[in-house]
Backbone as a chain_set.jsonl record, in Angstrom:
{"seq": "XXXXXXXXXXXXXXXXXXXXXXXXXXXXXXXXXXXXXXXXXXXXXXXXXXXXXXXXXXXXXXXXXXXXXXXXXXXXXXXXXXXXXXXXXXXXXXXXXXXXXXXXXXXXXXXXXXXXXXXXXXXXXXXXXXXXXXXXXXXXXXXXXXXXXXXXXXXXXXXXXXXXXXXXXXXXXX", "coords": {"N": [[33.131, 22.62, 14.26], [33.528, 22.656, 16.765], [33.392, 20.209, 17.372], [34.885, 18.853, 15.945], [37.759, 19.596, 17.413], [37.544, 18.177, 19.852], [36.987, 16.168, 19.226], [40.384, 15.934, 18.451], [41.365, 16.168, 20.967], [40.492, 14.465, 22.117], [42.055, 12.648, 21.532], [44.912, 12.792, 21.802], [44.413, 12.697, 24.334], [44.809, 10.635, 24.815], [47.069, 9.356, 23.727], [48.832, 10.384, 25.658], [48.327, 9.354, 27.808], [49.215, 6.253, 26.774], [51.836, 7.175, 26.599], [52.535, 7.636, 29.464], [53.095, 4.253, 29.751], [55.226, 4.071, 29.015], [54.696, 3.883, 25.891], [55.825, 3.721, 22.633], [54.418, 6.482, 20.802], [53.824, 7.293, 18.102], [54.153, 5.773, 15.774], [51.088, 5.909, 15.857], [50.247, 8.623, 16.136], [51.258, 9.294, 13.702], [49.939, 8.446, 12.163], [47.914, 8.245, 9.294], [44.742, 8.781, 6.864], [43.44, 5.94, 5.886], [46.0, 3.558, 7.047], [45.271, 2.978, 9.575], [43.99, 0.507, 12.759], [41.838, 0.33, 12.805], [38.481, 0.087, 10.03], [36.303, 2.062, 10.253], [38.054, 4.636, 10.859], [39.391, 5.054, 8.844], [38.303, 5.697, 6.467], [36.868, 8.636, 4.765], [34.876, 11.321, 5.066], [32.029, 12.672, 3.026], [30.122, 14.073, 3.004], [28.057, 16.224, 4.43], [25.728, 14.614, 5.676], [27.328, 12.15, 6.195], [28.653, 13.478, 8.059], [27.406, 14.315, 10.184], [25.959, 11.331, 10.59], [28.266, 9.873, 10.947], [28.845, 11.198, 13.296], [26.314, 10.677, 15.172], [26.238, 7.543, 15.011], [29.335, 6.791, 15.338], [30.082, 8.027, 17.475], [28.409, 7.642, 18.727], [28.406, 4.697, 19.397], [31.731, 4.795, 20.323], [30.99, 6.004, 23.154], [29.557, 4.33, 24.441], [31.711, 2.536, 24.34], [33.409, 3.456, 26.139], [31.712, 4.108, 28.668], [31.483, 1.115, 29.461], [34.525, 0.805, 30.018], [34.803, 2.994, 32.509], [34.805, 2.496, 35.017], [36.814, 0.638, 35.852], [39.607, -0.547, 37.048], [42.146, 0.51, 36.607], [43.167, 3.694, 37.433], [43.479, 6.153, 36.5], [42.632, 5.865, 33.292], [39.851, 5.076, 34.009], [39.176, 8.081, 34.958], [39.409, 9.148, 32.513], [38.414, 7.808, 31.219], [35.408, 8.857, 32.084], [35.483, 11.464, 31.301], [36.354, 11.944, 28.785], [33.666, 10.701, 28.099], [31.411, 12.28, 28.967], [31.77, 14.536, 26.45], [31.296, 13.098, 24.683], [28.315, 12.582, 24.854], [27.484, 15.006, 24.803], [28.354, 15.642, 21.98], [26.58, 13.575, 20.752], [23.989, 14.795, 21.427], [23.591, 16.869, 20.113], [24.459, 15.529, 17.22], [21.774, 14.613, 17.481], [19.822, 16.222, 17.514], [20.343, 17.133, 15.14], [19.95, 15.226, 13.112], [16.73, 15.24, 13.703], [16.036, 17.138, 12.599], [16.22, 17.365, 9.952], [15.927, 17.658, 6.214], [16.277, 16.404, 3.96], [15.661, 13.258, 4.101], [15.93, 10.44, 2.817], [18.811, 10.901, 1.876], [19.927, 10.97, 3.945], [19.392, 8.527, 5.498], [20.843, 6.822, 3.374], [23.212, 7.232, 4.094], [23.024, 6.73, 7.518], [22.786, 3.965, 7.288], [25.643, 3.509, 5.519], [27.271, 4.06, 7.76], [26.298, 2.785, 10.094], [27.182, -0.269, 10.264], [29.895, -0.195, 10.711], [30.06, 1.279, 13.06], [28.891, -0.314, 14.46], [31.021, -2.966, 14.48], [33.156, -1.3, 15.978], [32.123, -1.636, 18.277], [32.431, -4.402, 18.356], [35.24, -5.132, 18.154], [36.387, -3.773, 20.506], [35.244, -5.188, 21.99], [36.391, -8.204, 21.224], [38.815, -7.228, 21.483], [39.244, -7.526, 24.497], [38.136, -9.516, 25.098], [37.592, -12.498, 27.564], [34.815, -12.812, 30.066], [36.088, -13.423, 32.565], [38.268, -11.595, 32.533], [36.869, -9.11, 32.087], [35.504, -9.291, 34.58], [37.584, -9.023, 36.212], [38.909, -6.45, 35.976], [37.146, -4.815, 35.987], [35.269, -4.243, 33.845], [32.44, -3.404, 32.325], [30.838, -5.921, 30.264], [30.244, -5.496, 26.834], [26.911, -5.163, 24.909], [26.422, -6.177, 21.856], [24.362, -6.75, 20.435], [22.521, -4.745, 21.956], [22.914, -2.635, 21.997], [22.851, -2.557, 19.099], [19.644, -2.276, 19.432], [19.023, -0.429, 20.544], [19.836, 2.055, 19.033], [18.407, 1.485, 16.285], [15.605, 1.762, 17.593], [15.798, 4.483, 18.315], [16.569, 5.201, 15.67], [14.058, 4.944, 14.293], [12.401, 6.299, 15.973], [12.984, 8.864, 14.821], [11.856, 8.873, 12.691], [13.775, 7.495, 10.692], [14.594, 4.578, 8.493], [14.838, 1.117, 10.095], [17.691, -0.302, 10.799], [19.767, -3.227, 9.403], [22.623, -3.904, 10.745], [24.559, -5.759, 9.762], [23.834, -6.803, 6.906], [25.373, -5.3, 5.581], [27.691, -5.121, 6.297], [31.387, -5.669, 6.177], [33.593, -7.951, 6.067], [36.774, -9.202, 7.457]], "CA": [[34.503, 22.837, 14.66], [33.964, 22.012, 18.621], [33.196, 18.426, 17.638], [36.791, 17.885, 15.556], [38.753, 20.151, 18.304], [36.773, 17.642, 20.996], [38.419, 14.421, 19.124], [41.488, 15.62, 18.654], [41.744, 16.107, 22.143], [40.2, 12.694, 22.521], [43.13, 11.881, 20.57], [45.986, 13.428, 22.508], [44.546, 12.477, 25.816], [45.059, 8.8, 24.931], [47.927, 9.519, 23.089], [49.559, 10.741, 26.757], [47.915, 8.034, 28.226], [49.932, 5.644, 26.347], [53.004, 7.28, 27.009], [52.631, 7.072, 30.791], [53.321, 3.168, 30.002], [56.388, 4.113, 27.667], [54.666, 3.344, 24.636], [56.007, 4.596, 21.386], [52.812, 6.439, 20.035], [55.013, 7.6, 17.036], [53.098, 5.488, 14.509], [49.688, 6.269, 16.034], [50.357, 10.313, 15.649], [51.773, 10.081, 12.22], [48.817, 7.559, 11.084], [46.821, 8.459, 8.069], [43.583, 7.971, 6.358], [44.438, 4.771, 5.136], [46.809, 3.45, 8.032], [44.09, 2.64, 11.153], [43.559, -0.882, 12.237], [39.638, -0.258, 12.398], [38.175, 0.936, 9.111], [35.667, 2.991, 10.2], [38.909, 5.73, 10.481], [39.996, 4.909, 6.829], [36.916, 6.551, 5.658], [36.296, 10.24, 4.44], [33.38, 12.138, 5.495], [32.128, 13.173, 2.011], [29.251, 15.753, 2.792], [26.771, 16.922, 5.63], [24.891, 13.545, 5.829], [28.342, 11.901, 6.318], [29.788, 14.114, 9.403], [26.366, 13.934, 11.362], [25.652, 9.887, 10.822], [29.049, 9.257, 11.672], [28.67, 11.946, 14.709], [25.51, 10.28, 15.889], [26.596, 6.684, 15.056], [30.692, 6.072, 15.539], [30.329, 8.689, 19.021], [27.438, 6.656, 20.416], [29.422, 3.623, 20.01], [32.661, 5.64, 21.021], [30.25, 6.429, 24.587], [29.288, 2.258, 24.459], [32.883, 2.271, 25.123], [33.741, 4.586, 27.496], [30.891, 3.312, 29.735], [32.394, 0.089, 30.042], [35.471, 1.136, 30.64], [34.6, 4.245, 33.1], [35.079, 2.166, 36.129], [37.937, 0.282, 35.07], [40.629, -0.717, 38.139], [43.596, 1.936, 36.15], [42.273, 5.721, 37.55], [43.817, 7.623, 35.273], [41.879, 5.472, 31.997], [38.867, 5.536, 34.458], [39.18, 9.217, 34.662], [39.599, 9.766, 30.908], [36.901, 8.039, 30.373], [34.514, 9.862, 32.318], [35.614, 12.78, 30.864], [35.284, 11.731, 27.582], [32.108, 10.125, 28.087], [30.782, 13.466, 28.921], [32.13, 15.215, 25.559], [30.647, 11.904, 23.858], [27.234, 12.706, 25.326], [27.45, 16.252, 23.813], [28.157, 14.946, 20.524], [25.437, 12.788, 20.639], [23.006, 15.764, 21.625], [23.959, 17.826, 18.686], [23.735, 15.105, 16.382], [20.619, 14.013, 17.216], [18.721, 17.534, 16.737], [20.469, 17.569, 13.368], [18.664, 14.384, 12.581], [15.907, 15.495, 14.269], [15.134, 18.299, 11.985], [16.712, 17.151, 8.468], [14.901, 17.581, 5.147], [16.824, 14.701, 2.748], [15.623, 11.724, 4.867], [16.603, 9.798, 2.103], [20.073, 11.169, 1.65], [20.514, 11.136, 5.405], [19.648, 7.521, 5.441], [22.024, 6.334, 3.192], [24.481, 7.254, 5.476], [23.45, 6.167, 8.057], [23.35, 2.732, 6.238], [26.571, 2.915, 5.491], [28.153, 4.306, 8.937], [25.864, 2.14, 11.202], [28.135, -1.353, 10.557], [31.458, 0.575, 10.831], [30.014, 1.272, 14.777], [28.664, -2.252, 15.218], [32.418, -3.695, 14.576], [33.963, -0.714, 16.347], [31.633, -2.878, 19.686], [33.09, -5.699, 18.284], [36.539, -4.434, 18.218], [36.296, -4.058, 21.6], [35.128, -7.029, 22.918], [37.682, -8.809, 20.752], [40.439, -7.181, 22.691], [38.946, -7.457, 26.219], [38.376, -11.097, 25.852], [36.956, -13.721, 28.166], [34.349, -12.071, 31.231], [36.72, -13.301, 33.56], [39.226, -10.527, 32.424], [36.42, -8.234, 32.3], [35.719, -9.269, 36.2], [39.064, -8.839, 37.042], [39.314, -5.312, 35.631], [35.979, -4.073, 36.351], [35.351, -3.469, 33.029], [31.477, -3.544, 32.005], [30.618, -6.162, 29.074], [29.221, -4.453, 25.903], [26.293, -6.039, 24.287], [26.226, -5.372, 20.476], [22.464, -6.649, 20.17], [21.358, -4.085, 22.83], [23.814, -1.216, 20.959], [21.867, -2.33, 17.536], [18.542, -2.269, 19.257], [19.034, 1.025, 21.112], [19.956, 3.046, 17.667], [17.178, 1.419, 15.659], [14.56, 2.145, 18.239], [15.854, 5.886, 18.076], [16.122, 6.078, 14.537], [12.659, 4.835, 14.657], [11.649, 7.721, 16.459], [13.392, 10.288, 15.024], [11.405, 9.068, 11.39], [14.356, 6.795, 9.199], [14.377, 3.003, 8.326], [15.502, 0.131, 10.777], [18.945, -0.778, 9.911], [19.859, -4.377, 9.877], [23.744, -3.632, 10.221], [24.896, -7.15, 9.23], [24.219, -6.874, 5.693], [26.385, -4.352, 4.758], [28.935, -5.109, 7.438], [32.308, -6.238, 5.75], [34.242, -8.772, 7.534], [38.149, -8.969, 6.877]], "C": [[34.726, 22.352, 16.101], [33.959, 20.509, 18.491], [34.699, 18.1, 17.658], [37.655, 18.102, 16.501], [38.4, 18.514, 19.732], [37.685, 16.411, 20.714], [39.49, 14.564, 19.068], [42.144, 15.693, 19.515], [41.738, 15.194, 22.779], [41.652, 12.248, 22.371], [44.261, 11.73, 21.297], [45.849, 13.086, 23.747], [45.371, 11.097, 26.143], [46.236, 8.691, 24.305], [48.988, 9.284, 24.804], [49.705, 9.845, 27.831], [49.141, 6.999, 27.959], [51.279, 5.354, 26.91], [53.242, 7.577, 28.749], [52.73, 5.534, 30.652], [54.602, 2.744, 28.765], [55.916, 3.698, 26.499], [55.244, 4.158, 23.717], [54.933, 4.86, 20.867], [53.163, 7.233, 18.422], [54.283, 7.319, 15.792], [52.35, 6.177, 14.785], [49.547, 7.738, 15.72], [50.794, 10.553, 14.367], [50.929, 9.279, 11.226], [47.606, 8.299, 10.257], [45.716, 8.464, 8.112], [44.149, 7.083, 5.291], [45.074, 3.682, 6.035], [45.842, 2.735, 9.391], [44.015, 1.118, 11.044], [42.174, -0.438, 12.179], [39.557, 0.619, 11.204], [37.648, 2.024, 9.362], [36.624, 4.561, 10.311], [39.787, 5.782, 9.937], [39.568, 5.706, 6.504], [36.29, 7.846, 5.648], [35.245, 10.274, 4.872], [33.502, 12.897, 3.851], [31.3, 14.376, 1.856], [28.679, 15.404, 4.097], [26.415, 15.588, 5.991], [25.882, 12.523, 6.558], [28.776, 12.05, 7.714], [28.132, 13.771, 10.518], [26.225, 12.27, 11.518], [26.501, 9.689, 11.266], [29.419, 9.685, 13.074], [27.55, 10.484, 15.537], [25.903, 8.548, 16.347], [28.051, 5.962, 16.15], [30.356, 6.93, 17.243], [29.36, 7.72, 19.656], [28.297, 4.867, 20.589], [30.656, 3.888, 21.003], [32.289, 5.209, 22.826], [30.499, 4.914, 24.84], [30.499, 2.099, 25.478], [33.533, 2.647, 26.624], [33.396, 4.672, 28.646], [31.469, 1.528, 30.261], [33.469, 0.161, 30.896], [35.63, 2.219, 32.096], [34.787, 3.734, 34.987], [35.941, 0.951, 36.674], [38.918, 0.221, 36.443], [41.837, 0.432, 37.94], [42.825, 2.838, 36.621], [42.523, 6.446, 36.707], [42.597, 7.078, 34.121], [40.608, 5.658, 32.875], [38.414, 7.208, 34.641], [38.706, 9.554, 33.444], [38.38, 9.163, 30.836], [35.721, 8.529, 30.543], [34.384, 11.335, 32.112], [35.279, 12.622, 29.161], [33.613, 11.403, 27.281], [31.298, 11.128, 27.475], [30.67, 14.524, 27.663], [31.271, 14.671, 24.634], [29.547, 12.537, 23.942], [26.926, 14.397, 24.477], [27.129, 16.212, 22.091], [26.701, 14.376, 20.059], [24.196, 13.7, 20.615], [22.965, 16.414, 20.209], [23.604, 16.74, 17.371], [22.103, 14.197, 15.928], [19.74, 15.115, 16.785], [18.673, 17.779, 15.106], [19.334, 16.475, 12.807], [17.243, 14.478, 12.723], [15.176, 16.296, 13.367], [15.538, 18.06, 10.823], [15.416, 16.969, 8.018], [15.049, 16.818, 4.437], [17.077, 13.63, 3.944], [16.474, 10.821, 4.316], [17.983, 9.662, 1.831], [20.868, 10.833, 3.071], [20.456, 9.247, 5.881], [20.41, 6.134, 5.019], [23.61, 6.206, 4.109], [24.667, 7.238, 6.305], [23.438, 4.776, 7.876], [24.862, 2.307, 6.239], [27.314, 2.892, 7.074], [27.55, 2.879, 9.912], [26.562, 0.834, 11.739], [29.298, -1.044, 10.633], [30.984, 0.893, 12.521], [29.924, 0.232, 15.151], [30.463, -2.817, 15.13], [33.267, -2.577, 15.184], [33.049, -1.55, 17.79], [32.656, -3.75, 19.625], [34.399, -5.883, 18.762], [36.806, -4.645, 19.68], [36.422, -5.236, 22.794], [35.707, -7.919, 22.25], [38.889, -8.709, 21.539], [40.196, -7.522, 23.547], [39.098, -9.17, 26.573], [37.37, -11.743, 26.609], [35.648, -12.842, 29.175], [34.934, -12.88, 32.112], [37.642, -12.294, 33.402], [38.305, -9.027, 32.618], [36.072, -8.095, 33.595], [36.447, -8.649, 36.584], [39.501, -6.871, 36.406], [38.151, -4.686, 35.689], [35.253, -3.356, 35.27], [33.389, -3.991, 32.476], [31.052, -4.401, 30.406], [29.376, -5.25, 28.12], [28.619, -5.268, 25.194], [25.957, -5.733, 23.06], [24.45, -5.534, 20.561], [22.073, -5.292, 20.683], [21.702, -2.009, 22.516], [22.995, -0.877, 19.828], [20.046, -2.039, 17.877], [18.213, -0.972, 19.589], [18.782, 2.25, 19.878], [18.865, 2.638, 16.62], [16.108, 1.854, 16.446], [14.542, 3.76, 17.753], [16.064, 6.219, 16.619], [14.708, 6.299, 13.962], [11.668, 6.331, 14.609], [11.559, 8.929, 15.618], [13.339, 10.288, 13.078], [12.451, 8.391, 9.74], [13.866, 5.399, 9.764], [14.855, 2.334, 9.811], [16.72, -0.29, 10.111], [19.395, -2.013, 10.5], [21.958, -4.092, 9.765], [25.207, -4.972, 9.308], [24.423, -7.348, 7.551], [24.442, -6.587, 4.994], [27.387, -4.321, 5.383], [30.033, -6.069, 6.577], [33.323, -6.954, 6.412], [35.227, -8.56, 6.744], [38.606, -10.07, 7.621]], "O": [[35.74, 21.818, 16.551], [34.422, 19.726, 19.321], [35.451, 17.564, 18.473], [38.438, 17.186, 16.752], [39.357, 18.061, 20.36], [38.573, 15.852, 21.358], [40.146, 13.619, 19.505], [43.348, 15.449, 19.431], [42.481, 14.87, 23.706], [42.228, 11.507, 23.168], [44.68, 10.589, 21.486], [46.851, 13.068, 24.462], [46.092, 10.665, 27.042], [46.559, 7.504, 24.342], [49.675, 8.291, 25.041], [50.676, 9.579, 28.539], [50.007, 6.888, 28.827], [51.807, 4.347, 27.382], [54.415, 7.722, 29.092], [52.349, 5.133, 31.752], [54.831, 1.771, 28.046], [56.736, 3.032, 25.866], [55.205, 5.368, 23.94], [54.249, 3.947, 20.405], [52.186, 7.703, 17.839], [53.877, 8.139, 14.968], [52.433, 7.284, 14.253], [48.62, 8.032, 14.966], [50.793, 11.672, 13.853], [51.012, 9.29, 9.998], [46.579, 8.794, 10.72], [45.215, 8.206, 9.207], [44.895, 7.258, 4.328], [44.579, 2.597, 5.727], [46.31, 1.754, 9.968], [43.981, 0.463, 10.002], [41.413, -0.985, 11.38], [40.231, 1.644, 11.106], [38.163, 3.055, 8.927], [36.065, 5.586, 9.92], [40.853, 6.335, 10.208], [40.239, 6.675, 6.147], [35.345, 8.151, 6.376], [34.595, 9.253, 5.098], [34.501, 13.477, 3.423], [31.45, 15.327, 1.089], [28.885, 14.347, 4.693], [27.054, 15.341, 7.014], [25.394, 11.972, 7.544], [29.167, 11.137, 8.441], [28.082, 12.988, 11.467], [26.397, 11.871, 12.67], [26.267, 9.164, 12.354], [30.041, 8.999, 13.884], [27.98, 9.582, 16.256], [25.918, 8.17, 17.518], [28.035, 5.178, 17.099], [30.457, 6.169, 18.206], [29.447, 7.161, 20.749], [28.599, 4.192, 21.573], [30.723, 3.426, 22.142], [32.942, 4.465, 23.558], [31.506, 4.437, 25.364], [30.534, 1.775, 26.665], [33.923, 2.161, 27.686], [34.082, 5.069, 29.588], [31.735, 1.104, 31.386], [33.535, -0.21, 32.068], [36.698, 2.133, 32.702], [34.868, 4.511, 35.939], [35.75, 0.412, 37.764], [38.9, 1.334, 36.969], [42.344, 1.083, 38.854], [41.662, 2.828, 36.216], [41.823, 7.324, 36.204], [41.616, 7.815, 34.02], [40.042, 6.665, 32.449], [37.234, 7.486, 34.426], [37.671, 10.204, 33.3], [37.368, 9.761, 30.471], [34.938, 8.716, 29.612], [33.558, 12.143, 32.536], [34.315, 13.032, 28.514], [32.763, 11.802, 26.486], [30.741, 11.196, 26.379], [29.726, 15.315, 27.658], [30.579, 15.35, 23.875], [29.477, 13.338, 23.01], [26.073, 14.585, 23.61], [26.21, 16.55, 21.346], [25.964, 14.776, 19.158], [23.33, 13.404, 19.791], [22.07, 16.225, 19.385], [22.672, 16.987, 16.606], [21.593, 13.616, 14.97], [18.992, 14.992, 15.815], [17.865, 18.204, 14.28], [18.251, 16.711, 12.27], [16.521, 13.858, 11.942], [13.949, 16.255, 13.272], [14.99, 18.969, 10.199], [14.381, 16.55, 8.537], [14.031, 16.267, 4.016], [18.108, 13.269, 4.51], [17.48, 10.378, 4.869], [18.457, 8.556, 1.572], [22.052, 10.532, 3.227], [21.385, 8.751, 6.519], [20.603, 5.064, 5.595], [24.512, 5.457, 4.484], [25.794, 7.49, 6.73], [24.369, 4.277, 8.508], [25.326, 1.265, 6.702], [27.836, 1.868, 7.515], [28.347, 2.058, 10.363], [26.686, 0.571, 12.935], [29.968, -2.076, 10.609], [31.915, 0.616, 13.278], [30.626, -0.296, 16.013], [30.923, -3.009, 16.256], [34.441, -2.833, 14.918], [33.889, -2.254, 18.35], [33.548, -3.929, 20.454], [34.678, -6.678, 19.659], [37.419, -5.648, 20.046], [37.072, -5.755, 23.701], [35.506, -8.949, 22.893], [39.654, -9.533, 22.043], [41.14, -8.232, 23.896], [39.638, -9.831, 27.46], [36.206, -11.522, 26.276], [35.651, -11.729, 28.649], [34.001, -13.3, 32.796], [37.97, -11.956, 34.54], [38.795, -8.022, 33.135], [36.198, -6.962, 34.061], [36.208, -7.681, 37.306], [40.597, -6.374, 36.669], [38.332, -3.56, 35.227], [34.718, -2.257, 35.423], [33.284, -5.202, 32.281], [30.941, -3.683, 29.412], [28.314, -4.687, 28.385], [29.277, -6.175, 24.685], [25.06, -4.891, 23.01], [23.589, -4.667, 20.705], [21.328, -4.624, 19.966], [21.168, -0.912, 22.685], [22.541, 0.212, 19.475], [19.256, -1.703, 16.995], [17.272, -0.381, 19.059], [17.869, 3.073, 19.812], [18.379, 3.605, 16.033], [15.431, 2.593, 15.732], [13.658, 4.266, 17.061], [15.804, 7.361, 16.24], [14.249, 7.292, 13.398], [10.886, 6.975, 13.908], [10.645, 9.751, 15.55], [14.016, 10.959, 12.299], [12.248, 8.543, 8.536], [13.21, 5.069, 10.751], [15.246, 3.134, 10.661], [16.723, -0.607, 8.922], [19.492, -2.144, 11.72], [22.483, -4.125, 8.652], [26.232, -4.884, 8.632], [24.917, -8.365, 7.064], [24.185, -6.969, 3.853], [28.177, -3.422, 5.093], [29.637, -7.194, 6.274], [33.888, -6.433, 7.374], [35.117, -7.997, 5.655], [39.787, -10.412, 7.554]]}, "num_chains": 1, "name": "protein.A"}
């Protein structure tokens, strides 16, 4: 329950955010499952195996982000994101013990299987919008390196006793 309360505060911060630059966030608050441009928040959580992979997974990308951004020329989005960061980092704690101590490896590996290329293109995502590294210069914004994202989370699943996940060949392009 502290995780979901945690995002939907994520949610609302950036929501407010927004509207400090008059945006209409109108869609974005009345958007669905279904509705999102990125998939990865199309997609149900269907059981236990589900809510932790995509904890451990989509939040450590989430963080990826947040670190980039965290020193960012705007203060306020530099703010937020060191505040998120920090929430991120929580997340991340919690779902790593879960993995840490699970009994259906197998079950737990499927999912992260599936979640793991739904984070790699939420990187991507990213560095799609941002663009050139002269824009990231000019905004102080830290490039994110997917390789060193995919090598980081295989090392640690490594550790912590599942497969290596190659996320590229279950990754669906559009």
């Amino acid at each position: 329950a502290k995780i979901v309360s945690d995002e939907l505060n994520h949610g609302w911060q950036l929501i407010r955010l927004l509207e400090n630059f008059n945006v209409n966030t109108e869609k974005i608050q009345n958007a669905r499952l279904g509705l999102h441009l990125l998939e990865v928040s199309n997609l149900p959580l269907f059981n236990w195996e589900d809510v932790i992979s995509y904890v451990y997974l989509i939040d450590r990308a989430g963080l990826y982000q947040l670190r980039a951004i965290k020193d960012i020329i705007y203060e306020p989005l530099a703010n937020l994101a060191s505040s998120l960061a920090k929430e991120e980092e929580y997340h991340l704690h919690f779902s790593y013990n879960v993995l840490r101590s699970y009994e259906e490896k197998k079950r737990m590996q499927g999912a992260l299987n599936f979640w793991f290329p739904r984070a790699v293109e939420m990187i991507n995502q990213l560095n799609n919008v941002i663009g050139s590294k002269l824009y990231l210069e000019q905004l102080n914004i830290v490039d994110i390196s997917v390789n060193e994202f995919i090598k980081s989370v295989n090392e640690e699943l490594s550790k912590l006793g599942f497969s290596q996940i190659d996320p590229y060949k279950t990754m669906v392009l559009h």
